[in-house]
PALOFI-242561 format. One record per residue (C-alpha): x, y, z. Coordinates in steps of 0.02 Angstrom, whole numbers, plus 32768, in hexadecimal, padded with zeros to 4 digits. Example, Ala and Ser with C-alpha at 12.3 -4.5 7.8 and 13.67 -1.06 7.14 Angstrom:
2
82677F1F818682AC7FCB8165
//
This chain:
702
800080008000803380B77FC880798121804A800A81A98082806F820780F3807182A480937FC382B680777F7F834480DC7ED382F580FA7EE1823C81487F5381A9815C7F1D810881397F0880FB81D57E9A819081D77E39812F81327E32809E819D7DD880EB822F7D64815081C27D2B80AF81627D13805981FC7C9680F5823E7C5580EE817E7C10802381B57BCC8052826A7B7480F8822D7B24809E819D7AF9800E82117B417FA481907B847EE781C07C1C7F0B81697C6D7F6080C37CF47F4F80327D5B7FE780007DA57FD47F557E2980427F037E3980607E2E7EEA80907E167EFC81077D7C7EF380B27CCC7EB280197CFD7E127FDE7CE87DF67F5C7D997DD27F8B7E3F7E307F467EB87DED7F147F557E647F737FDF7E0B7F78808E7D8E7F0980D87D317F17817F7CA17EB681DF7C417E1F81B77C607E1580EA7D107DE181137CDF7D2080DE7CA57D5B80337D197DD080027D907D707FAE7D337D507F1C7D3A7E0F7EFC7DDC7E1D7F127DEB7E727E5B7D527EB67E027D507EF27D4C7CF97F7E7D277C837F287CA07C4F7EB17D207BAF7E927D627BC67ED47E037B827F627E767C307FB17EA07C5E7FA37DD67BC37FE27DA87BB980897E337C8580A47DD27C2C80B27D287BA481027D487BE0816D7DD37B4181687E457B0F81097EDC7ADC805E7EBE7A3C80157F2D7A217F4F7F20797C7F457FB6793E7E917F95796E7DF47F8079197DEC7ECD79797E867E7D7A147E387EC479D87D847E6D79BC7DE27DBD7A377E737DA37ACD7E3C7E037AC67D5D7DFE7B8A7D557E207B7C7DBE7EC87AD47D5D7EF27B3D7CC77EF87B9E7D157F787B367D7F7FCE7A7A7D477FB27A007D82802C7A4C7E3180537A357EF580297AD57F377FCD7B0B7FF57FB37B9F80227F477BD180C77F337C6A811B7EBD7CFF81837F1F7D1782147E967D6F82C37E7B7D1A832A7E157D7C82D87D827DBC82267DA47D7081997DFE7DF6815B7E837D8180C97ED07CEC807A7F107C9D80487FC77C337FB07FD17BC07F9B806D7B4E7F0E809D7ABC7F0B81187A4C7E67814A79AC7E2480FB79447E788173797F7F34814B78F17FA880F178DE7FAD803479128057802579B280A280667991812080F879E281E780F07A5581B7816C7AAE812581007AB581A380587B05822680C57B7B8194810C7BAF816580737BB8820F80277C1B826780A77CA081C380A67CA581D67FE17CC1828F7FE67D45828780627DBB81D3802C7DA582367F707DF882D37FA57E728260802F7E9481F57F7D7EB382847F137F2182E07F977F9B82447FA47F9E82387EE37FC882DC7EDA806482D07F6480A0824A7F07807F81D17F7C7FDB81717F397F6B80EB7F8B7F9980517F2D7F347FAD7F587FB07F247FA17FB27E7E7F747F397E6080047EA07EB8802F7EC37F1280E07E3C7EAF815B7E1D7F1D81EB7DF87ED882A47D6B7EEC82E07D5A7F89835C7CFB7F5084227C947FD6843F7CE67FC284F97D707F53854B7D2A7ECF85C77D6E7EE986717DED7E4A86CA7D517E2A87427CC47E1986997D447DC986217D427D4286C47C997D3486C57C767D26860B7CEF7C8886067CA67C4386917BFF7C62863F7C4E7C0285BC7C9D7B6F860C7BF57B7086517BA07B3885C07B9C7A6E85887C127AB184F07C3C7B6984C67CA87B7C841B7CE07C2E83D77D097C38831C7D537CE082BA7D1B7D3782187D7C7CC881CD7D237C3582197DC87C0A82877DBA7BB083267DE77C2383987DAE7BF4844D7D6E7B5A84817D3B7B2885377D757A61858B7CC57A38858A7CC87A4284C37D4E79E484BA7CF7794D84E17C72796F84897CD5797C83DE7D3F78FE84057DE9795483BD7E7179AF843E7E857A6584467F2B7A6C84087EC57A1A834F7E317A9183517E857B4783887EB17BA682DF7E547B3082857DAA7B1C82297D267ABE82527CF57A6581C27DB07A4581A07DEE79F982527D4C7998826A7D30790B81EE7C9078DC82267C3F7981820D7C2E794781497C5879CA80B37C467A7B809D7B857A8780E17BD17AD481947C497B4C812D7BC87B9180D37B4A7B9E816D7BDC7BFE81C67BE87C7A813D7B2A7C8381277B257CAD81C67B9B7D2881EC7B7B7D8281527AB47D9681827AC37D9E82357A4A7D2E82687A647C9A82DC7A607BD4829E7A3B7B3582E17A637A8D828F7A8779D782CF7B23796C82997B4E78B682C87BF878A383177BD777E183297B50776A83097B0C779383D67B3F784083D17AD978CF838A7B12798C839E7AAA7A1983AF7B1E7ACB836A7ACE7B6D837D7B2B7BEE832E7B0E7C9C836A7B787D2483007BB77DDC83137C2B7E5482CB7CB57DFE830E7CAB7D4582F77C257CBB83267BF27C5383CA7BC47BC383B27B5D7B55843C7B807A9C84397AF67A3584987AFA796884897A5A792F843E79F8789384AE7999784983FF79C1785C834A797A7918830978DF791F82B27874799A826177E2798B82D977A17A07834A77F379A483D778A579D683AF78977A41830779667A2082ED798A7A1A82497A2C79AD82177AB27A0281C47A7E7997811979E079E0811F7A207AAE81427A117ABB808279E37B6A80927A8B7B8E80F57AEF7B8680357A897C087FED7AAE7BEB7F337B487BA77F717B1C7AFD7F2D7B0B7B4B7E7F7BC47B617E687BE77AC97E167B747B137D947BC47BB17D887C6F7B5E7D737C1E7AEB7CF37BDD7B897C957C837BE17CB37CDB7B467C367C367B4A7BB67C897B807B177BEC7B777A867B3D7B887A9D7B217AE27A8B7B947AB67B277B1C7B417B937A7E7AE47B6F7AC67A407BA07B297A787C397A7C7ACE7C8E7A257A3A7C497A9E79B27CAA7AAB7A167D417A107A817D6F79877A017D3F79BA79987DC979D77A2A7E3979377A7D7E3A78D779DE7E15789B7A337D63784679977CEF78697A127C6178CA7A7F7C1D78D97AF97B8C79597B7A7B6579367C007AC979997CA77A9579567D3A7A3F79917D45799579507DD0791F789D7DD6797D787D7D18798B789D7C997A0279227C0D79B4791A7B717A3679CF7B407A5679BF7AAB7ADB79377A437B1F791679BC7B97789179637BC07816798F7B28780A79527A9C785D79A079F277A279BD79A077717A157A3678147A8D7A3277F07AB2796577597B0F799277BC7B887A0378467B86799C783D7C32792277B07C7D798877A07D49799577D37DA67A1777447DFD79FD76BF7D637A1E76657D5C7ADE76A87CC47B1A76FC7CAD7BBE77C57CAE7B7F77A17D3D7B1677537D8C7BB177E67D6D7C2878777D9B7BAA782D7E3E7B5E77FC7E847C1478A17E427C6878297DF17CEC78277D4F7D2077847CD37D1C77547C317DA176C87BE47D8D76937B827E19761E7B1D7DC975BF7ADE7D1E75137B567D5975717BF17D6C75F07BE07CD975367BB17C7774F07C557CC275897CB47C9175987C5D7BEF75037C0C7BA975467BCE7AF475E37B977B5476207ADB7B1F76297A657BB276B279E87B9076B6791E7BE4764479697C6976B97A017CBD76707A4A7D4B76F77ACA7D8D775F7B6A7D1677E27BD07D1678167C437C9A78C57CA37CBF78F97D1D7C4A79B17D327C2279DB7DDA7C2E7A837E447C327A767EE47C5679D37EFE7C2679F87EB07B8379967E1F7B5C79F37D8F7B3579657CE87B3078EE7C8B7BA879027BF07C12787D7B887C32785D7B107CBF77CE7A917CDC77987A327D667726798F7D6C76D479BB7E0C76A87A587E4277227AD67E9976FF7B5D7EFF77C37BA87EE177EB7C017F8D783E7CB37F6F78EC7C567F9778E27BDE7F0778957C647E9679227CC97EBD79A87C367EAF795B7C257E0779627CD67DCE7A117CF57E127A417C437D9979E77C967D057A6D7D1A7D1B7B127CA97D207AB87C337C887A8E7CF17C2C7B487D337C2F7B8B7C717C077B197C757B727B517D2B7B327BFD7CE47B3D7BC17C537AD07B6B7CBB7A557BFA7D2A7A317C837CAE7A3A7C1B7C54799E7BFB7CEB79467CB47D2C79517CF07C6379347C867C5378987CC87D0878567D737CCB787B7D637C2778177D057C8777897D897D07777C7E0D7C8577917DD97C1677007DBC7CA076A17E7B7CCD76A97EB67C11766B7E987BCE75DB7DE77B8275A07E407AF875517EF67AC8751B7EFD7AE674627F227A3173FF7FDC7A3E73AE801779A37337808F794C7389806B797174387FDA792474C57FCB799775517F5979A675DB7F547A2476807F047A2677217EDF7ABD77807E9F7A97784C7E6B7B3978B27EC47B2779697E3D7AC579EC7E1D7B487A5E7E0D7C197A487DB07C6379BB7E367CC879707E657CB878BB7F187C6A78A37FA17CAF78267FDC7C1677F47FB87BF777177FF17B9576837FE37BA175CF80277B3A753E80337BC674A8803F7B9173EB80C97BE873A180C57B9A72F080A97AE5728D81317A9A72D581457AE5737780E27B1D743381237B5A74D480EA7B1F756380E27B9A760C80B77B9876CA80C77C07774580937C4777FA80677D08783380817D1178F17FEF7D2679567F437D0379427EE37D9579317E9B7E0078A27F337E63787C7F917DC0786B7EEF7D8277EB7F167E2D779D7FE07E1F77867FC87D6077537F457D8D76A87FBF7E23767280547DB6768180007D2176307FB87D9475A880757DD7759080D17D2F757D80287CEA7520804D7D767483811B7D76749681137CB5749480977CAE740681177D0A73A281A07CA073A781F97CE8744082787C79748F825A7C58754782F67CC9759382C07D4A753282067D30754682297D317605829A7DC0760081FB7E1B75AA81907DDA763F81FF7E1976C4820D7ECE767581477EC7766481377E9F772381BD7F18775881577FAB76E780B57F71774B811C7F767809807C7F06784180ED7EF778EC80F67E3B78AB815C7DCB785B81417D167805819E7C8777C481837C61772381D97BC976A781CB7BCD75E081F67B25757681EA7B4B74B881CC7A91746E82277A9873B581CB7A0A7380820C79FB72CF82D479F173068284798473B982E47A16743582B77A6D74BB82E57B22751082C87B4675B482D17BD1762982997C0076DB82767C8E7752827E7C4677EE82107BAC77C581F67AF677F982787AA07780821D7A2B77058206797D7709824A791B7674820978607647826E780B75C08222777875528258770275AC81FB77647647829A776F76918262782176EE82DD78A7773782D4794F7776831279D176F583B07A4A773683877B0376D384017B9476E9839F7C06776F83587C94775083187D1877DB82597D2E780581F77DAB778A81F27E5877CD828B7E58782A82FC7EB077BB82C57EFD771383797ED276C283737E1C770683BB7D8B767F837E7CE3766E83F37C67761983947BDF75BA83C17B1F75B683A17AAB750D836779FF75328341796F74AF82817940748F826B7897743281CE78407417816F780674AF81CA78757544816B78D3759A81817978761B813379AD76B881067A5076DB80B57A7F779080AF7AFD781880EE7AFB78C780407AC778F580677A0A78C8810479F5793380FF7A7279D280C57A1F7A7B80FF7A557B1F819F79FC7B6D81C279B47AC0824F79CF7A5B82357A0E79B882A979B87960825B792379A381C3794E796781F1797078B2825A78C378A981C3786278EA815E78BA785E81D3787F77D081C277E77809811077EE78038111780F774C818C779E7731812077147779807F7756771980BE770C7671801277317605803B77AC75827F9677E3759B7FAD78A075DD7F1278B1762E7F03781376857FBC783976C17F8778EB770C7F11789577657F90782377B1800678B977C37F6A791978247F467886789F7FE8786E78CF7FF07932791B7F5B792B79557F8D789179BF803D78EC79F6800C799D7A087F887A107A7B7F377A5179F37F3A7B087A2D7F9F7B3D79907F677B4378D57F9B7AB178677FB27ACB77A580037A66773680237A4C768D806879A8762680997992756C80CF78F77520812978F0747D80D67876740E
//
């Protein structure tokens, strides 16, 4: 953190204090201060005090485009109000996974001409819709004065820099306990069958002899430690997530968990701004969820993982690449989480609904959806166009609402969640039960906050396939249709875009006839994989296309090249190698700029790798040479031209690589030249990752 000490308004310290009076004035359980250093577009979370301490991590970086009250109060430089549960669930589903169930405020921390940051507070469920005067002035006042503290230190030189590590600031006792009560709270405490003391950070941080025995673990184990991690037989994450649930909200929790097959515990968590107490009480029967001993077992706290249990999907989501993968990822995982019978996911496309993933109905049914208006008065229109979503509870009321609706395999419970970003509609997911469902305002929220994560995964989809299918358009428009047929020659060429990423590659190929009796043959590779590198690869293939065409021997054609490239100064280079096949006097003449050397199979498929005079890459040096090598061609040998795409893996040599491709073609002894590509192609695919462009290009004297 940036030294402050020349600031003539506050210390960090000073910051400190005043964000800690910013919480207890608002009433707030706790808050987030973020920073935004100049030129950057994140905000970086830099101070953190009270109860959101065990879900801040997540936001330990937010970019500004996010979906996120703090990002959003940055760009549009007002105070951000999230009240309920549901406007939490719809406009913000990433912080709902977090923080469901709670009132949010963001505000920005501006000069009149930069913003330098953002405060984040959070109150409980319970707290009012609206915010009250005194929280705006709160906020306001805190804003006003860390700007100008901000701006002051900037100015000294000295600027507030976040740290590597959010600062996490103890919590402050309203009053120290005297040595006569601090002796008669622990003997309160001893007191008590079991008494156990956990931090903010869920840390064991007291526990009385009496517990001891109860948990079955020595203090020296358990001190420092958490819960759910010393203690086995508490079973997975379910306690975590009731810790944070409830020190984030406040509000006490009781659940039962069986040590051993006779013992039952009873834990009653009771939190604060500092920590939690928990209550340990053995149990004399197994819980159940009668009226005699309402103690629900630590299984059964479901509603302690608020949307916590959703993560899996989210991760799933996060992975999705194509649309295709979206639909079946929410099909596999939140059918069987929310009990759905059906499902059916649609986007908007040019004011119609296109269906792009189904379960649970039949394809005949789906066709009469599929192409619908956005302007027709059914129930999916209804939810996408007004951004609001629809449960039906039963077959009557979705009749009332609907009365030419289609009941499908008897359905008798609804949901219709629009997909929205930002207001921008994006398509409809539809649920459908078999019985009906009354859908509680938890799991109507739990379902609007997943239409949110399953809307942003399926903008990702949609634009990764429309920028991947202009990438392979544009790319195939740069190579060539179809090698041209030359007497005395077979050829065939392969062109494979990398596995993952949706950039377009630089890699080409062309085989160029130059007259009756004689072709050249060319590959090369553009670095990167991006549009300027799509650009630089058509000029350069259109310049060696025409020189070649006219007769131009490959150390001049590639001294041409180089000039061309060095005219352009793309800020790229490319290797490049030319063979001119004289076909009439059976010679060839090669050159190369930087390029994969050749691979050369004789007749009698003897195969070696061919040594040519280097040349540097194109666009290196505009006066750059390239010495040529002549090689015999009789009938029936054949050369291999490819890109580094074939032969590059991690942790393997090169070298290695090429020499196991020779032999490769050596082995493949059919003169065919396509069925050999094909050989050639499933060989790299078997020895390389696949995250690089393959092209390739063979001719075979005949």
């Amino acid at each position: 953190m940036g030294s402050a000490a020349s600031s003539p308004a506050w210390d960090w310290d000073g910051l400190a204090a005043s964000f800690r009076c910013l919480v207890r004035d608002a009433g707030a359980s706790g808050g987030m201060l973020f920073l935004l250093p100049q030129r950057e577009e994140v905000l970086h979370l830099s101070m953190v005090y009270g109860s959101v301490r065990p879900v801040a991590a997540p936001w330990a970086r937010i970019r500004l485009e996010e979906a996120i009250p703090a990002a959003e109060a940055v760009r549009e430089r007002r105070l951000i109000w999230v009240g309920t549960p549901e406007d939490m669930a719809l406009h913000y589903p990433r912080l709902a996974l977090e923080v469901s169930d709670h009132a949010v405020a963001a505000a920005p921390i501006t000069t009149s001409d930069a913003v330098l940051g953002a405060v984040c507070l959070l109150w409980p469920s319970w707290h009012p819709q609206g915010m009250s005067r005194q929280e705006i002035e709160a906020i306001d006042t805190f804003c006003d004065q860390a700007g100008l503290s901000l701006q002051r230190a900037a100015q000294s030189g000295h600027p507030w820099l976040p740290g590597a590590r959010p600062v996490v600031l103890e919590t402050v006792r309203s009053r120290t306990p005297d040595r006569a009560e601090a002796l008669a709270a622990h003997d309160f405490a001893i007191r008590l069958p079991g008494a156990v003391s956990l931090d903010l950070d869920g840390r064991i941080v007291f526990v009385s002899e009496a517990s001891l025995d109860l948990l079955g673990a020595p203090a020296a184990d358990l001190l420092g430690a958490h819960p759910w991690e010393c203690l086995p037989w508490l079973g997975d994450s379910t306690f975590e997530d009731l810790f944070r649930a409830t020190v984030v909200s406040h509000r006490p929790a009781r659940f039962a968990a069986r040590r051993s097959p006779d013992l039952w515990l009873s834990f009653e968590l009771y939190p604060d701004a500092s920590g939690v107490s928990i209550h340990v009480v053995p149990l004399p029967d197994a819980p159940s969820a009668g009226p005699e001993q309402p103690v629900p077992t630590l299984a059964q706290r479901t509603e302690a993982r608020p949307l916590y249990h959703l993560m899996h999907l989210a991760a799933s989501l996060a992975e999705a690449v194509r649309v295709e993968d979206v639909a079946d990822t929410v099909a596999d995982q939140l059918m069987p989480g929310f009990g759905a019978t059906g499902l059916a996911m649609m986007t908007a496309d040019e004011g119609r609904l296109r269906v792009i993933g189904h379960r649970g109905y039949s394809r005949a049914f789906m066709d009469r959806f599929d192409g619908q208006s956005l302007g027709s008065a059914t129930p999916a229109v209804r939810a996408l166009t007004s951004h609001t979503p629809l449960f039906f509870t039963s077959f009557a009321q979705f009749r009332h609402a609907y009365p030419d609706a289609v009941r499908y395999s008897g359905r008798n419970a609804w949901a219709f969640l629009p997909l929205v970003i930002r207001s921008r509609p994006i398509g409809i997911l539809a649920l459908s039960y078999n019985q009906a469902r009354c859908f509680p305002p938890a799991e109507r929220n739990l379902l609007v906050s997943t239409a949110g994560l399953i809307a942003q995964a399926l903008d990702r989809a949609c634009l990764y396939e429309a920028k991947d299918n202009l990438a392979r358009t544009l790319q195939t428009a740069l190579l060539p249709k179809e090698l041209p047929a030359i007497d005395g020659l077979q050829a065939a060429a392969r062109y494979l875009p990398a596995i993952h990423g949706m950039d377009i590659g630089g890699d080409f190929y062309d085989l160029i006839r130059c007259s009756t009796t004689s072709a050249a043959a060319v590959i090369g590779d553009v670095e990167g994989h991006n549009v300027q590198a799509a650009a630089l690869m058509g000029q350069l293939r259109t310049a060696i296309h025409t020189h070649a065409a006219a007769g131009t021997h490959p150390d001049e054609l590639l001294a041409h090249a180089n000039r061309v490239v060095c005219d352009f100064n793309p800020g790229l280079f490319a290797s490049c190698l030319c063979i001119h096949l004289d076909l009439a006097n059976r010679r060839a003449r090669l050159a190369t700029a930087g390029h994969l050397p050749p691979l050369l199979r004789h007749p009698d498929s003897r195969t070696e790798v061919l040594s040519v005079p280097p040349g540097p890459l194109l666009g290196i040096s505009a006066d750059a040479d390239y010495p040529a090598v002549e090689i015999e061609l009789p009938p029936r040998t054949t050369l291999a031209l490819y890109t580094d795409g074939l032969v590059e893996a991690p942790g393997v040599d090169i070298d290695h690589a090429i020499t196991a491709l020779a032999d490769q073609l050596a082995r493949t002894r059919d003169e065919d030249m396509e069925a050999t590509a094909d050989a050639l192609l499933a060989h790299a695919r078997h020895n390389v990752p696949g995250t690089d462009d393959m092209a390739m290009l063979l001719v075979h004297s005949t």
